[in-house]
C-alpha positions in Angstrom: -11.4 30.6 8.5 -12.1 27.0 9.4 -11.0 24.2 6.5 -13.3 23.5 4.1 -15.3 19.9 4.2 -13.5 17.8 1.4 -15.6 14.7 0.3 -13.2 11.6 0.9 -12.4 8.9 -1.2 -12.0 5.4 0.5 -12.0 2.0 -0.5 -15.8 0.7 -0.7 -17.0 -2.1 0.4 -19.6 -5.2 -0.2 -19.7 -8.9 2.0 -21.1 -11.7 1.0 -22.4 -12.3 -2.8 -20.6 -9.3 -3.8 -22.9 -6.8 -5.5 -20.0 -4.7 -7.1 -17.2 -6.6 -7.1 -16.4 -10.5 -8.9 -14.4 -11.4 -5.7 -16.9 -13.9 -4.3 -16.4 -13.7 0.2 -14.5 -16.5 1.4 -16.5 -19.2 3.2 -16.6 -19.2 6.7 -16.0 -22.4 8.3 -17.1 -22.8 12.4 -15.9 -25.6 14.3 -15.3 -26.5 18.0 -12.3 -27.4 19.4 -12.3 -28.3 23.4 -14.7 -25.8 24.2 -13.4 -23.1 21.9 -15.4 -21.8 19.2 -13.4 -21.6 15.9 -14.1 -19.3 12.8 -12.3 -19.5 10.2 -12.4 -17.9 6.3 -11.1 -19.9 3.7 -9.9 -18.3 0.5 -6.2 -16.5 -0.6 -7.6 -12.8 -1.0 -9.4 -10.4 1.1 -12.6 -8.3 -0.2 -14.0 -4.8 1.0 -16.2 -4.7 3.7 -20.0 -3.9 4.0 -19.9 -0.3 3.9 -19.3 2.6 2.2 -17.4 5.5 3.7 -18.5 8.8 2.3 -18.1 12.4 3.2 -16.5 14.5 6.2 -19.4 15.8 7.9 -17.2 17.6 10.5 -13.7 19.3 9.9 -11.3 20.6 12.4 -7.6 21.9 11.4 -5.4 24.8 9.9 -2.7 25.6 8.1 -2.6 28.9 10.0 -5.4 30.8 12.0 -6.6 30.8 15.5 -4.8 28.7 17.7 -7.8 26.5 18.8 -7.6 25.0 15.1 -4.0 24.7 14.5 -3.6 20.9 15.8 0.2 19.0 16.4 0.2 15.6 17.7 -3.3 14.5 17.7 -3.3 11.3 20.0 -7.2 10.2 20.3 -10.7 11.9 19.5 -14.1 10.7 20.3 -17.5 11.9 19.7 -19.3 12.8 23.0 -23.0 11.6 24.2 -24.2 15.6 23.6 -22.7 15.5 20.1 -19.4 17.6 20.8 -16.0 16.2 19.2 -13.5 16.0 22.1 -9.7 16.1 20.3 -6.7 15.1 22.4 -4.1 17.7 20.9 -0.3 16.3 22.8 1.4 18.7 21.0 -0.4 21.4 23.2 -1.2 19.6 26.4 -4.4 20.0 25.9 -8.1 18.3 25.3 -10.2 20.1 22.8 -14.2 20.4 22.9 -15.8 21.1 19.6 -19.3 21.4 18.4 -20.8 19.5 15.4 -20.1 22.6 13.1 -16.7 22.4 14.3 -16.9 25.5 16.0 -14.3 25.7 19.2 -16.1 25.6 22.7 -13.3 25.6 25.4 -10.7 23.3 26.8 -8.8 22.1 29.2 -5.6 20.1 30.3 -1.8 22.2 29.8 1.3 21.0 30.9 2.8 19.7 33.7 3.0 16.6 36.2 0.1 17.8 38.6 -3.8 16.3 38.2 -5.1 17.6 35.2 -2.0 18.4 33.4 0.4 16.3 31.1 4.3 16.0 29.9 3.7 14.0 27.2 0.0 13.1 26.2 -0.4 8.9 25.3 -3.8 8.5 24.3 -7.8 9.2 25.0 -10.1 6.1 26.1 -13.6 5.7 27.2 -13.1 4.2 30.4 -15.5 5.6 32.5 -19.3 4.7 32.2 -20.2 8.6 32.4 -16.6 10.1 31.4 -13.3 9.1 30.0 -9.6 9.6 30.9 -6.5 11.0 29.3 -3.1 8.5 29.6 -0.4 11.1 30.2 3.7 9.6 29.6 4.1 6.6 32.1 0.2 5.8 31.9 -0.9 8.5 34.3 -4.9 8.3 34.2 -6.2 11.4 34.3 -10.3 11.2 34.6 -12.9 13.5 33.4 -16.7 13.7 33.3 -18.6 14.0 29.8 -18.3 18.0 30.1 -14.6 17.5 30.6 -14.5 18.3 34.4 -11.2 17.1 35.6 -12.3 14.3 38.3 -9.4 12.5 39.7 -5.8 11.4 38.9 -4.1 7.8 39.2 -0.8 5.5 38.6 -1.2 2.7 36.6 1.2 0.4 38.4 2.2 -3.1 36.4 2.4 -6.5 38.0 6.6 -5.8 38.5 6.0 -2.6 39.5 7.1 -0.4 37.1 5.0 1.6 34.8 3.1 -1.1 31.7 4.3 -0.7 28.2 0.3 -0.9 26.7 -3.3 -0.6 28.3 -6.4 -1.2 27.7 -10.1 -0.6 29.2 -13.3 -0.4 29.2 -16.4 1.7 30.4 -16.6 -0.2 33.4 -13.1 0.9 34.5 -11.8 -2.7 33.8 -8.0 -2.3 32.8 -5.7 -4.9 30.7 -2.0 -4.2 30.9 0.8 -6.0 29.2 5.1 -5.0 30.9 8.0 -4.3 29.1 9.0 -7.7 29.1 11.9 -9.3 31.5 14.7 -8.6 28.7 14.0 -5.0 29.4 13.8 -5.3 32.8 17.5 -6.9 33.1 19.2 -4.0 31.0 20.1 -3.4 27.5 20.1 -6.0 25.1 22.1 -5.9 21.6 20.2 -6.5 18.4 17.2 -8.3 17.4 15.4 -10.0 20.4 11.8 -10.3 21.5 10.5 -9.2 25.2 7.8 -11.1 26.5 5.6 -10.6 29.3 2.4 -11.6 31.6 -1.0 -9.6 30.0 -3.2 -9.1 33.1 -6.4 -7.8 33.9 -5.5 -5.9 37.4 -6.2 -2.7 39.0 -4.7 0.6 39.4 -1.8 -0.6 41.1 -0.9 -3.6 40.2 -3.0 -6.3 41.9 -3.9 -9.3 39.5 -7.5 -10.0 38.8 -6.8 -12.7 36.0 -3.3 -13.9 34.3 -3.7 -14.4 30.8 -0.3 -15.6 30.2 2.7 -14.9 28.3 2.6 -12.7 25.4 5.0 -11.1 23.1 5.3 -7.8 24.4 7.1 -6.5 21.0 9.9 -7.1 18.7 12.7 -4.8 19.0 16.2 -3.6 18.2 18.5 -3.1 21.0 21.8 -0.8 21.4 23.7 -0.4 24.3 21.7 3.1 24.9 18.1 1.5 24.5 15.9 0.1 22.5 13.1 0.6 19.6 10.4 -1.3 18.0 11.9 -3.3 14.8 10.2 -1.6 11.7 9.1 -5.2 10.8 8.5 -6.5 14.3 5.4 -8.1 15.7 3.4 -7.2 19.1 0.4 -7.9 20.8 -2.9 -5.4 21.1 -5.6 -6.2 22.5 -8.8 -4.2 23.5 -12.2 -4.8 26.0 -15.2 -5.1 25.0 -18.8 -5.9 26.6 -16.9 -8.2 28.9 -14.6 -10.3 26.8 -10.9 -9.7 26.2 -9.6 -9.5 22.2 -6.1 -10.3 22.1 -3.6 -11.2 19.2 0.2 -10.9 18.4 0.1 -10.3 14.6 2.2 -13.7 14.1 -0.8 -14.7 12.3 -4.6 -12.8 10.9 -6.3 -14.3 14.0 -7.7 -12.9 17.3 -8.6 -14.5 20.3 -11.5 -14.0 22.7 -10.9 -14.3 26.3 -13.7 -14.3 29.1 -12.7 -11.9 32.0 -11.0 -15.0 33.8 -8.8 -15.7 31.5 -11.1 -18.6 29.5 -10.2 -18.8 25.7 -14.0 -18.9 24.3 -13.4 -18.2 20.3 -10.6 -17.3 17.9 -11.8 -15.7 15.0 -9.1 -16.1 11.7 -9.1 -14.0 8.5 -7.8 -15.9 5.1 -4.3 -16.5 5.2 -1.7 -14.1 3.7 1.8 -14.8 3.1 3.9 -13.4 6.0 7.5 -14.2 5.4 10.4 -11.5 5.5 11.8 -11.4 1.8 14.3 -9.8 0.9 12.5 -7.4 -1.4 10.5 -6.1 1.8 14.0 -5.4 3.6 15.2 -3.5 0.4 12.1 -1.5 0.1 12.5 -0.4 4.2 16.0 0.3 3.6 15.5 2.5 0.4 12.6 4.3 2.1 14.3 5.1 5.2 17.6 6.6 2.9 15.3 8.4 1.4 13.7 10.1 4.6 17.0 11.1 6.2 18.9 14.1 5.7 21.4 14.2 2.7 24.3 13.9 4.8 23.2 11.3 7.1 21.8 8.8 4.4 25.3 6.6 4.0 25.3 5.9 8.4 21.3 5.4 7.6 22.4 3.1 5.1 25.0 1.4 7.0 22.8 1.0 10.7 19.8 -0.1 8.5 21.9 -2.9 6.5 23.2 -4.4 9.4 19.9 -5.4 11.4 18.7 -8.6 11.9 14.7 -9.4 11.0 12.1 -11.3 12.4 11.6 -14.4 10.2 7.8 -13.6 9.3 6.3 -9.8 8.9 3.1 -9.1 11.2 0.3 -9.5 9.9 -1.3 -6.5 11.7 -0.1 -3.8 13.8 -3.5 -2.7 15.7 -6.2 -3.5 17.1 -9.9 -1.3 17.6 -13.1 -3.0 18.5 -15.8 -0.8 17.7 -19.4 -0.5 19.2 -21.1 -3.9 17.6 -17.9 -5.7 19.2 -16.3 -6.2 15.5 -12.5 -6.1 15.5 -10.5 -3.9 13.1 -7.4 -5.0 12.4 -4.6 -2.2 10.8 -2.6 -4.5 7.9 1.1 -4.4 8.5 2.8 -2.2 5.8 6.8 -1.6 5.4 5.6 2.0 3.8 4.4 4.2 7.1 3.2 6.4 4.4 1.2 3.9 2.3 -2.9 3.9 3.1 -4.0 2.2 6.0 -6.0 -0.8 5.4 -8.2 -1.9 8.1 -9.5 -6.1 7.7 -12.3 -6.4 9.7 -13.2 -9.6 12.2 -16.6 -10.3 13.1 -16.9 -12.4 16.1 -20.3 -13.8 15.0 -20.0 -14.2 11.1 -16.1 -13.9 10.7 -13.6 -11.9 8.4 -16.0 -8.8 7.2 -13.9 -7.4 4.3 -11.2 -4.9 4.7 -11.5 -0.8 4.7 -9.1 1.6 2.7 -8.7 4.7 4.3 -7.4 7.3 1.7 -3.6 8.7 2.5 -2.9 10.5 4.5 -5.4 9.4 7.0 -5.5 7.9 10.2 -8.4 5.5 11.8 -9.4 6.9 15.4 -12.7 5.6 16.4 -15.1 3.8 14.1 -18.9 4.7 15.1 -22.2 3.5 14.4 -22.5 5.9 11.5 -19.0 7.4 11.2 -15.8 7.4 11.5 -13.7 9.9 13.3 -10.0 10.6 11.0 -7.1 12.0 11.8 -6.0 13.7 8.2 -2.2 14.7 7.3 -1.8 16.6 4.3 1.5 17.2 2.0 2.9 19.4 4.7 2.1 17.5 7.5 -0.4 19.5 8.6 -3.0 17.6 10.7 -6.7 17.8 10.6 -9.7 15.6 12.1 -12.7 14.7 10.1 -15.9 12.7 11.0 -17.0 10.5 7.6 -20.3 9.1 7.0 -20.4 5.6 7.4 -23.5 3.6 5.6 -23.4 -0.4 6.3 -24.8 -1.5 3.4 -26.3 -4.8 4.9 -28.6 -5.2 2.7 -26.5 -5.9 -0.5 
């Protein structure tokens, strides 16, 4: 039997001249600055956002049962034109249709390197006008149709050649790709460093439509064997959306706006936060990742973690989803993986819109019109998706 629909509590939300709450929304001041539109929210502390996040109106995921609703490694779900749920499921190969009841329909994908098939699922994006496509390991595009009909297969190549370290699209098949950086490129490098790299709107294979310049790539710790993102380090995101470019690298609550070629037209800025590395955030990382390894490995966890260098200021976010009215949600850096996500949200017209609390144990997907698809974990790890009711309340 199917999981039950739980109602969901999240953080509510109010902007402007706060109906529930006595935290009054920061002004928004709007200059110009050589051409570039400037928004920016004064004030120390954040608010919660117009809207109010209620119930799961669709539920997908088992403890145990039939194997179409046992899910591992969700990486991406969307809600289809017809009104079927489409769930990426990596830890099966395979993408998942679903009704609104959240009643199994079929599915397709399994593994392997051929068209259609994956070694390691990445993500899910809509970019196709009348589809969307599957990014296996190395960015391998796989295209469907909106009934899921497998279409075509291609290589994203980046500008050096090799395979890009993030991606980005849009409907309109537009892709933004950002390398691994030259540091990575040249071999291992020891310790804390930061690989940078070109972010470029190109095609399939490489060829450069518009350079948008050098960006962090990410901030990582090296070993002689490779290399990992540092638990505290920044790196850019960016998305595309109704022909603009959102970009930012977390080193401040900003985004930028880009045209497609390559013109900085507004940065939109969120109330400052503090940002710098203290030493209580390295203690409280340190103690939480003693506390996650085995018994017997928790004095060389101890040792490796109390050695590393850090980046001098924390990010301020660590992703980056632009949702269907073009505002950008923003997922606030926290040293706790485990600790609820909060999402501040950037309206390119009217500025910061409040922030959004998920509740724990959940992960933001896709924010809709109306809802919000979430992946859930519970105490077990056991992984379900739920669409929530979403009501703007733009009236307060």
């Amino acid at each position: 039997m199917r999981s039950a629909i739980a109602a969901v509590v999240v953080t509510l939300a109010i902007w402007g001249a706060a109906c529930d709450t006595a935290t009054p929304a920061p002004a928004v001041v709007v200059r110009d600055s050589a051409g570039v539109t400037i928004l920016e929210s004064t004030g120390a502390t954040g608010f919660p956002a117009p809207m109010t996040v209620g119930e799961a109106t669709f539920s997908v995921g088992l403890v145990e049962g039939e194997p179409e609703y046992l899910l591992h490694r969700v990486v991406g779900a969307m809600q289809l034109p017809n009104g079927e749920i489409l769930v990426a499921n990596g830890g099966s190969h395979e993408l998942r249709f679903y009704d609104a009841s959240g009643r199994f329909l079929r599915s397709e994908g399994r593994e392997g390197e051929g068209p259609g098939e994956y070694r390691y699922m990445r993500a899910l994006g809509r970019c196709r006008e009348a589809g969307f496509v599957v990014f296996d390991l190395n960015w391998q595009m796989n295209a469907y149709d909106l009934q899921g009909r497998f279409i075509e297969r291609s290589v994203l190549t980046a500008p050096d050649g090799i395979s890009p370290y993030n991606v980005a699209c849009d409907p309109q098949s537009r892709i933004v790709m950002l390398g691994w950086g030259q540091a990575m490129a040249q071999g291992p490098v020891i310790g804390f460093y930061q690989a940078r790299d070109r972010l470029v709107l190109a095609s399939t294979d490489g060829r450069i439509a518009t350079d948008f310049g050098e960006w962090l790539v990410s901030e990582r710790i090296g070993r002689a064997t490779g290399s990992r993102p540092h638990p505290a380090g920044r790196a850019t995101v960016f998305a595309l959306h109704d022909r603009r470019v959102y970009v930012g690298s977390g080193e401040r609550f900003e985004i930028g706006l880009y045209d497609l070629d390559g013109t900085l037209r507004s940065i939109v800025r969120r109330p400052a936060v503090s940002l710098a590395t203290t030493s209580s955030v390295k203690s409280a990382h340190l103690e939480l990742a003693v506390a996650r390894a085995e018994p017997d490995r928790r004095p060389a966890v101890r040792d490796q973690v109390s050695s590393w260098e850090w980046p001098e200021s924390l990010p301020a976010y660590t992703a980056l989803i632009v949702d269907q009215e073009g505002v950008a949600w923003l997922r606030n850096f926290n040293i706790d993986s485990d600790a609820p996500e909060v999402w501040s949200l950037l309206d390119v017209h009217r500025g910061y819109a409040g922030d959004v609390t998920l509740a724990p144990g959940q992960t933001l997907l896709e924010p809709g019109a109306d809802d919000l698809l979430v992946l859930q974990r519970d105490d077990l790890g056991v992984q379900s998706v739920l669409k929530l009711t979403l009501r703007r309340d733009d009236a307060s």
